[in-house]
LUMKOL-34733 format. One record per atom (N, C-alpha, C): residue number from 0; residue in three letters; chain; atom name; x, y, z. Coordinates in pm, 1 decimal, m for minus. Example, Ala and Ser with C-alpha at 12.3 -4.5 7.8 and 13.67 -1.06 7.14 Angstrom:
% LUMKOL-34733
- fivex;kese;lumlo;torro;c1;c2;c3
- 0;ala;A;N;1319.0;m569.0;780.0
- 0;ala;A;CA;1230.0;m450.0;780.0
- 0;ala;A;C;1320.0;m330.0;780.0
- 1;ser;A;N;1285.0;m225.0;708.0
- 1;ser;A;CA;1367.0;m106.0;714.0
- 1;ser;A;C;1290.0;3.0;787.0
% end
This chain:
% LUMKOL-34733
- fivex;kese;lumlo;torro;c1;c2;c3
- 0;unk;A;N;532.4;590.3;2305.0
- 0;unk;A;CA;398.8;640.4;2329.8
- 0;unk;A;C;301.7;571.9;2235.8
- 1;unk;A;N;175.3;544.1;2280.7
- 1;unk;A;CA;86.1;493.2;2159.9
- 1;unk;A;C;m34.0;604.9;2184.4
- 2;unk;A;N;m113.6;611.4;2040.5
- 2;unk;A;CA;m215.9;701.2;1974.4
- 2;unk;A;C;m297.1;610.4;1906.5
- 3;unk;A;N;m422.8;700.4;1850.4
- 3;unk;A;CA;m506.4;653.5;1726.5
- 3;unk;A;C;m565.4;801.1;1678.9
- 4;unk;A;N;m595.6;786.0;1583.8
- 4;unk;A;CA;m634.0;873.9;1505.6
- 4;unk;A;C;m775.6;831.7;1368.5
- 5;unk;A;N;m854.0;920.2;1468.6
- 5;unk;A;CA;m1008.5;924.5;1386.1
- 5;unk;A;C;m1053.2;1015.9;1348.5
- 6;unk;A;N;m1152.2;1051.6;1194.3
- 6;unk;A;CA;m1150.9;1168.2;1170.7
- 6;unk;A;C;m1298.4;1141.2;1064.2
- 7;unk;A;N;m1354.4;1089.1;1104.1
- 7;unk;A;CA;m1528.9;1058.6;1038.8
- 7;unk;A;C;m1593.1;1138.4;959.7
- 8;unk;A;N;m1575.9;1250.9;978.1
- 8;unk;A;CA;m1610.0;1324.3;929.8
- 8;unk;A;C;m1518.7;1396.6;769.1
- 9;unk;A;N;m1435.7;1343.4;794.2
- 9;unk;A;CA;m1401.8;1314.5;640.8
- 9;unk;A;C;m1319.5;1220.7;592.4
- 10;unk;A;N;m1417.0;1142.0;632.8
- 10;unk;A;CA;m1478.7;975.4;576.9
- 10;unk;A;C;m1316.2;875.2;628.6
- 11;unk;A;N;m1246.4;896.8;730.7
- 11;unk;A;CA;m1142.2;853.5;746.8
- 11;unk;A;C;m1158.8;755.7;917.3
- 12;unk;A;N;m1275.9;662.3;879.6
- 12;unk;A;CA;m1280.3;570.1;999.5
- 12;unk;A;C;m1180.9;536.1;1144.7
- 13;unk;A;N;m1022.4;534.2;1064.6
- 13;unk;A;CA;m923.1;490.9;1141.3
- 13;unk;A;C;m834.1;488.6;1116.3
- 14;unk;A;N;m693.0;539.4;1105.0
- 14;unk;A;CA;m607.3;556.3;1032.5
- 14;unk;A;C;m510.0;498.9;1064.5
- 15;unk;A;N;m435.3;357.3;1019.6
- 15;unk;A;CA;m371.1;286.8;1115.3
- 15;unk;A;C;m222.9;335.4;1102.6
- 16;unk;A;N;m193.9;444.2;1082.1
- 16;unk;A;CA;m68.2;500.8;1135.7
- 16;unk;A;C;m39.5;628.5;1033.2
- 17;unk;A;N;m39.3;754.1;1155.0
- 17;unk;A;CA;m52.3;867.1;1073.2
- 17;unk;A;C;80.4;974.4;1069.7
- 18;unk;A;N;151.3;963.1;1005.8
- 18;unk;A;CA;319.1;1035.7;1032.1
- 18;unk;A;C;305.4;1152.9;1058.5
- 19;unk;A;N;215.3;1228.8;963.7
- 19;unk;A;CA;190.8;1367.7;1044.6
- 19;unk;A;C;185.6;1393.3;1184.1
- 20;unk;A;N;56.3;1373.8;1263.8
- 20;unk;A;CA;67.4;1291.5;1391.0
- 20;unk;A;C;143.1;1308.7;1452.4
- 21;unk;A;N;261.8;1210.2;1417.1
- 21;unk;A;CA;349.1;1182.4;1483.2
- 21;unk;A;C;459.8;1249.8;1519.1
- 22;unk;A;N;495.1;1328.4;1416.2
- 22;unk;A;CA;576.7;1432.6;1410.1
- 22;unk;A;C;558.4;1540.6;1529.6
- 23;unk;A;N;412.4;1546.2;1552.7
- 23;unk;A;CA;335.9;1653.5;1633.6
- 23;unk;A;C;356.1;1605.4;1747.9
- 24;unk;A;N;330.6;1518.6;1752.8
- 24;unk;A;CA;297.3;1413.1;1943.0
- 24;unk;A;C;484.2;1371.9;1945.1
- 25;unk;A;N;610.7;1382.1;1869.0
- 25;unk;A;CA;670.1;1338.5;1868.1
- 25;unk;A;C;768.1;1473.2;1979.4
- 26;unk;A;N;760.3;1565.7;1901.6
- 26;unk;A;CA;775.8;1719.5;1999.6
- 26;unk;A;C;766.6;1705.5;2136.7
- 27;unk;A;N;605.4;1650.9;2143.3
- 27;unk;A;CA;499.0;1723.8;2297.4
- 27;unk;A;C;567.5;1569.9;2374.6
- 28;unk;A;N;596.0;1491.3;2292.4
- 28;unk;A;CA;653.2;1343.8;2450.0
- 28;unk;A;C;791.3;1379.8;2446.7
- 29;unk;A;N;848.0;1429.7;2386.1
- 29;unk;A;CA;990.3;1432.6;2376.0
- 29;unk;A;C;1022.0;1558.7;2554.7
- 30;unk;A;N;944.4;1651.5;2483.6
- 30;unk;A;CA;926.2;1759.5;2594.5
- 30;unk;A;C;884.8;1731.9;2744.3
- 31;unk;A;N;764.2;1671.1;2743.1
- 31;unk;A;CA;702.6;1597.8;2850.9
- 31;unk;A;C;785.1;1554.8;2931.2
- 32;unk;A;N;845.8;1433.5;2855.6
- 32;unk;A;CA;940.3;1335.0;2964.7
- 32;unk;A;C;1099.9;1391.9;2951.6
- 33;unk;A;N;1118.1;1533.2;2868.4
- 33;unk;A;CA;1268.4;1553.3;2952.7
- 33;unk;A;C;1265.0;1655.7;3016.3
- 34;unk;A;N;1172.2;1730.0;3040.1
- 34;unk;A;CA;1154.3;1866.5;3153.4
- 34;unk;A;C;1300.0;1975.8;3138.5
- 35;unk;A;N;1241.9;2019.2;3237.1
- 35;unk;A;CA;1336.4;2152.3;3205.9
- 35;unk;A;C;1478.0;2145.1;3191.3
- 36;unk;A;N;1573.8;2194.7;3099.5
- 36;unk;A;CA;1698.3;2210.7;3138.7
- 36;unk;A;C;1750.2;2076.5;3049.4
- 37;unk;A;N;1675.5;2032.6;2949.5
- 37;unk;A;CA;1717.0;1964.0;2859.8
- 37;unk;A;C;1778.5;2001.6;2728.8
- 38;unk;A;N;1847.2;1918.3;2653.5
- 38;unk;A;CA;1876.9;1967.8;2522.7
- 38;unk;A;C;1760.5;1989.9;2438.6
- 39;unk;A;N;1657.4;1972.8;2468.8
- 39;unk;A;CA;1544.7;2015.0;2368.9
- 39;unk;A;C;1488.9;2160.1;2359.7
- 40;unk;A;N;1564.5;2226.5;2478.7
- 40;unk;A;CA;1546.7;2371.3;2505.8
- 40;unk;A;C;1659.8;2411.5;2390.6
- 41;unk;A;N;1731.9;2378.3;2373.5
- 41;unk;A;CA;1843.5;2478.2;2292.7
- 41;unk;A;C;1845.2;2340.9;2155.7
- 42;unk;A;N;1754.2;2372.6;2113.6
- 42;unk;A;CA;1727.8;2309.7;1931.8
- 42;unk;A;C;1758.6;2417.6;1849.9
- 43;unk;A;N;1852.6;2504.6;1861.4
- 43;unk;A;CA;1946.9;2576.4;1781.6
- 43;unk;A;C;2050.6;2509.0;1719.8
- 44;unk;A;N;2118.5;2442.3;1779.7
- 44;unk;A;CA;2269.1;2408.5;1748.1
- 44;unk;A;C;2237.8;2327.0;1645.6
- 45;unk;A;N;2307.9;2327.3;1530.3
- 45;unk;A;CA;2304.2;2250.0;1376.2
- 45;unk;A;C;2372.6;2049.4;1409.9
- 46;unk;A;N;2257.1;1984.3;1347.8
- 46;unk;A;CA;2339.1;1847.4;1366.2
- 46;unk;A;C;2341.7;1801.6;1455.5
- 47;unk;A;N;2298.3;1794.5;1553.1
- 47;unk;A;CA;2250.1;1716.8;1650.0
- 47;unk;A;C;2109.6;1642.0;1701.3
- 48;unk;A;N;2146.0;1526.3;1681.7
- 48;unk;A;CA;2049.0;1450.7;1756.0
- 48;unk;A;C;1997.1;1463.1;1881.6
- 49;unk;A;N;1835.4;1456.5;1904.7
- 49;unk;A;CA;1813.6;1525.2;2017.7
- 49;unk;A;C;1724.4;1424.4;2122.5
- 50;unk;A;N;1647.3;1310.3;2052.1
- 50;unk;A;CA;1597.2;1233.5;2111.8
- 50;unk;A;C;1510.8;1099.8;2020.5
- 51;unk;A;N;1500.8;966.9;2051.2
- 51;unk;A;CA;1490.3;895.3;1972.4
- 51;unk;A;C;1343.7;783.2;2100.8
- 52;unk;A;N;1218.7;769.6;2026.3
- 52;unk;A;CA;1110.0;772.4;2014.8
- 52;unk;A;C;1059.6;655.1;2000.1
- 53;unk;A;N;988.6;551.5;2024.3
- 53;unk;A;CA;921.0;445.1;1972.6
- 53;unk;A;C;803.7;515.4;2006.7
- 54;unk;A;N;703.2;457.8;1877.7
- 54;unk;A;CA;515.8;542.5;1829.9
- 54;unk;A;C;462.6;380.1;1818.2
- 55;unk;A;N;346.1;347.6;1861.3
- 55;unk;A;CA;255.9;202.9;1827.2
- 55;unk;A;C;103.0;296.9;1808.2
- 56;unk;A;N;74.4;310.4;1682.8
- 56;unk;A;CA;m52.5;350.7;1637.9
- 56;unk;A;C;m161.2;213.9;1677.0
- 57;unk;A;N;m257.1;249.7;1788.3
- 57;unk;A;CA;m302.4;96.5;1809.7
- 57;unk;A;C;m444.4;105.5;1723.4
- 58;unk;A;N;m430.0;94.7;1588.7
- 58;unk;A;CA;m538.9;67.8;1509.7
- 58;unk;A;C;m599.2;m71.1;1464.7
- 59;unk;A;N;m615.7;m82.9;1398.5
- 59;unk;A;CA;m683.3;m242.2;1339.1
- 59;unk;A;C;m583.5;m327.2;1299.5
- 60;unk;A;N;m503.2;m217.8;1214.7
- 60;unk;A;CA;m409.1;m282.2;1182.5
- 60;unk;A;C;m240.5;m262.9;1225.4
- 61;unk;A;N;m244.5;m207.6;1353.3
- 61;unk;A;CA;m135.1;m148.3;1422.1
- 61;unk;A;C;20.8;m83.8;1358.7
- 62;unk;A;N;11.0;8.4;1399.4
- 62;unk;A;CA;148.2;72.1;1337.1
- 62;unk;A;C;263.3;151.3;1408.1
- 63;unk;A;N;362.1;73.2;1351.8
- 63;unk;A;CA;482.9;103.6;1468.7
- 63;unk;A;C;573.7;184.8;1362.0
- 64;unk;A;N;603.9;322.8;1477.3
- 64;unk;A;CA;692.8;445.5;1388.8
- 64;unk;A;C;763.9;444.2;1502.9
- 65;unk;A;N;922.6;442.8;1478.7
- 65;unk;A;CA;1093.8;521.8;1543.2
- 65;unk;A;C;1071.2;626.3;1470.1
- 66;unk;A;N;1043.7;730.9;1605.4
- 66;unk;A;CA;1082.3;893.0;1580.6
- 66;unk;A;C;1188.8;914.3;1645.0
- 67;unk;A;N;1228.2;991.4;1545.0
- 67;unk;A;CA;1427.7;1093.7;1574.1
- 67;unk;A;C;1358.8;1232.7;1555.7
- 68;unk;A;N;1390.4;1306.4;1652.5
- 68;unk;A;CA;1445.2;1475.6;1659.1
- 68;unk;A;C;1524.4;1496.1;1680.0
- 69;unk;A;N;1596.2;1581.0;1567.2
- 69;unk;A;CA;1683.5;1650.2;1538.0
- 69;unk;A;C;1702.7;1776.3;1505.7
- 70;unk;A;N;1827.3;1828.0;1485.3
- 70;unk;A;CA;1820.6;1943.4;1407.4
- 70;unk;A;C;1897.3;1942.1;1254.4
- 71;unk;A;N;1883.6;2034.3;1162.3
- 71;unk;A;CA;1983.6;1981.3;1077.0
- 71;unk;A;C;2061.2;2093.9;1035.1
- 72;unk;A;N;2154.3;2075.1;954.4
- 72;unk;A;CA;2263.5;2179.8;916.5
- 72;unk;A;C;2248.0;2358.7;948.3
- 73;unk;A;N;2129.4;2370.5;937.9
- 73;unk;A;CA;2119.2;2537.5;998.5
- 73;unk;A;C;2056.5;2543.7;1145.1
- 74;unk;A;N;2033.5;2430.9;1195.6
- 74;unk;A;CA;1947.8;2423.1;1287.3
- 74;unk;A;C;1810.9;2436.5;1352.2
- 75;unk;A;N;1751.9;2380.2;1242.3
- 75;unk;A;CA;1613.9;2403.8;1221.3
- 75;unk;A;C;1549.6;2215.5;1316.1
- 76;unk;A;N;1454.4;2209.8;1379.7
- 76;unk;A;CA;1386.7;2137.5;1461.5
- 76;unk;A;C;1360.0;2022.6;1321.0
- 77;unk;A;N;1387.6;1886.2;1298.4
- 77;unk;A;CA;1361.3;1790.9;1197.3
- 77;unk;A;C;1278.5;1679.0;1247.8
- 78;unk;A;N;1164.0;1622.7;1263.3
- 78;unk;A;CA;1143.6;1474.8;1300.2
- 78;unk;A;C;1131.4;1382.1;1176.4
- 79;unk;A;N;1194.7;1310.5;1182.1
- 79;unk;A;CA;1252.3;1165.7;1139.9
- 79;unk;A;C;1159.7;1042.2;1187.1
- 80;unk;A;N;1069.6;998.8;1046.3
- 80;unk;A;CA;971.8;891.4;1097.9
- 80;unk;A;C;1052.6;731.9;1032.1
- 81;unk;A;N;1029.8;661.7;1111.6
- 81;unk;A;CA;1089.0;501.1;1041.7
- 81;unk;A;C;998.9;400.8;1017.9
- 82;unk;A;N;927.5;316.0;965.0
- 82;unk;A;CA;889.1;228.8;966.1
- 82;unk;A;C;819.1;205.6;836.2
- 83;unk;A;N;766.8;100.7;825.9
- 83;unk;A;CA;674.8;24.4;715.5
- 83;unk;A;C;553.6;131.9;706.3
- 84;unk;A;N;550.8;120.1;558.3
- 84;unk;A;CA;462.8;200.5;499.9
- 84;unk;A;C;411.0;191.8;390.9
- 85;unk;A;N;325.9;229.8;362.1
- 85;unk;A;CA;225.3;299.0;199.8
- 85;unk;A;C;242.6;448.8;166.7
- 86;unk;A;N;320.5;415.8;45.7
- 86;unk;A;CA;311.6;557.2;11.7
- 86;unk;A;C;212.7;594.1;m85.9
- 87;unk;A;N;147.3;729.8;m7.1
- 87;unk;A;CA;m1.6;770.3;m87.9
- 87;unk;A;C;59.2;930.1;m162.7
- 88;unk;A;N;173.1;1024.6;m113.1
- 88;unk;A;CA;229.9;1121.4;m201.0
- 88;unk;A;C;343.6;1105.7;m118.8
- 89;unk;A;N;450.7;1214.8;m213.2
- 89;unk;A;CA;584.4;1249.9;m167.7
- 89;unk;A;C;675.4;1360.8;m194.2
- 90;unk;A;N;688.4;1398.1;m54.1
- 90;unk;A;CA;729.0;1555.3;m100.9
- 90;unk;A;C;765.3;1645.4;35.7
- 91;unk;A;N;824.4;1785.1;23.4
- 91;unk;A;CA;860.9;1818.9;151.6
- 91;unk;A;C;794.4;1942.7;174.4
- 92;unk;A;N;729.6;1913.2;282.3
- 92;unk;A;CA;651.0;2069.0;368.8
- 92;unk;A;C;746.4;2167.1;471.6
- 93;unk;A;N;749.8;2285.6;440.7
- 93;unk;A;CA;802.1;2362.2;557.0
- 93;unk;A;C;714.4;2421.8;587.6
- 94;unk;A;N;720.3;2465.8;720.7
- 94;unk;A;CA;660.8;2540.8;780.6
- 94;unk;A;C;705.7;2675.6;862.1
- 95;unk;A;N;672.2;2788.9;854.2
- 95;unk;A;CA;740.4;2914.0;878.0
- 95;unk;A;C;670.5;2922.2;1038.0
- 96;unk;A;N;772.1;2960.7;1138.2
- 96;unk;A;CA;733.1;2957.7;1294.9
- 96;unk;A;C;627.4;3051.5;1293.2
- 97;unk;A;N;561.4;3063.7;1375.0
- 97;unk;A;CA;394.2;3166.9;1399.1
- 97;unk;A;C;540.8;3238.1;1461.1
- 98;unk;A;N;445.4;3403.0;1446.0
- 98;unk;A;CA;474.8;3495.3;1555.2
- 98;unk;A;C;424.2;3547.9;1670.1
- 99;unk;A;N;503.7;3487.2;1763.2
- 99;unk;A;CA;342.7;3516.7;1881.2
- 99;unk;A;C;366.9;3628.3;1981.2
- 100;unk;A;N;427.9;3716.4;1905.2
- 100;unk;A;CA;488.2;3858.7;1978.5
- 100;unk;A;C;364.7;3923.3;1985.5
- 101;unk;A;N;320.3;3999.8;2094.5
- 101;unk;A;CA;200.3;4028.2;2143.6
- 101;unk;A;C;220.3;4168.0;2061.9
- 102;unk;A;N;113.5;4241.9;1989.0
- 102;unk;A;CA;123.7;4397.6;1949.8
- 102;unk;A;C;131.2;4492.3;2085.8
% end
């Protein structure tokens, strides 16, 4: 899949390849193109590989990310970014699922 990512408004002209992003759009194409009744429905099971991704950020200076989804040892949903990079920090974010159980 290819993207770009602009955000002017805080002061970020063009971003020639954004992993966050990707992680996000890496989910929604994975889903897209395997429709129902895929292994991406049951991202429970621990350790398994679930689908593998080429990303072309078409910026100025173009940027190519291999995304992997996975799951890992407890079975939690993982994307896996590959490619050439700048590292600007480093470190690991979790994120706790929303609850979208209606009151």
């Amino acid at each position: 899949f290819v993207s770009r990512f602009f955000a002017p408004n805080l002061g970020i002209e063009e971003d020639p390849a954004t992993g966050s992003a990707h992680c996000a759009l890496s989910v929604y194409w994975a889903k897209e193109r395997a429709g129902a009744g895929s292994k991406l429905e049951d991202t429970d099971t621990p350790n398994t590989h679930l689908v593998h991704l080429r990303a072309k950020q078409l910026s100025k200076r173009v940027g190519n990310v291999l995304c992997d989804l996975e799951t890992d040892a407890k079975g939690k949903l993982v994307c896996k970014l590959t490619g050439q990079c700048v590292d600007f920090m480093d470190g690991i974010i979790f994120m706790e699922e929303p609850d979208l159980t209606i009151p």
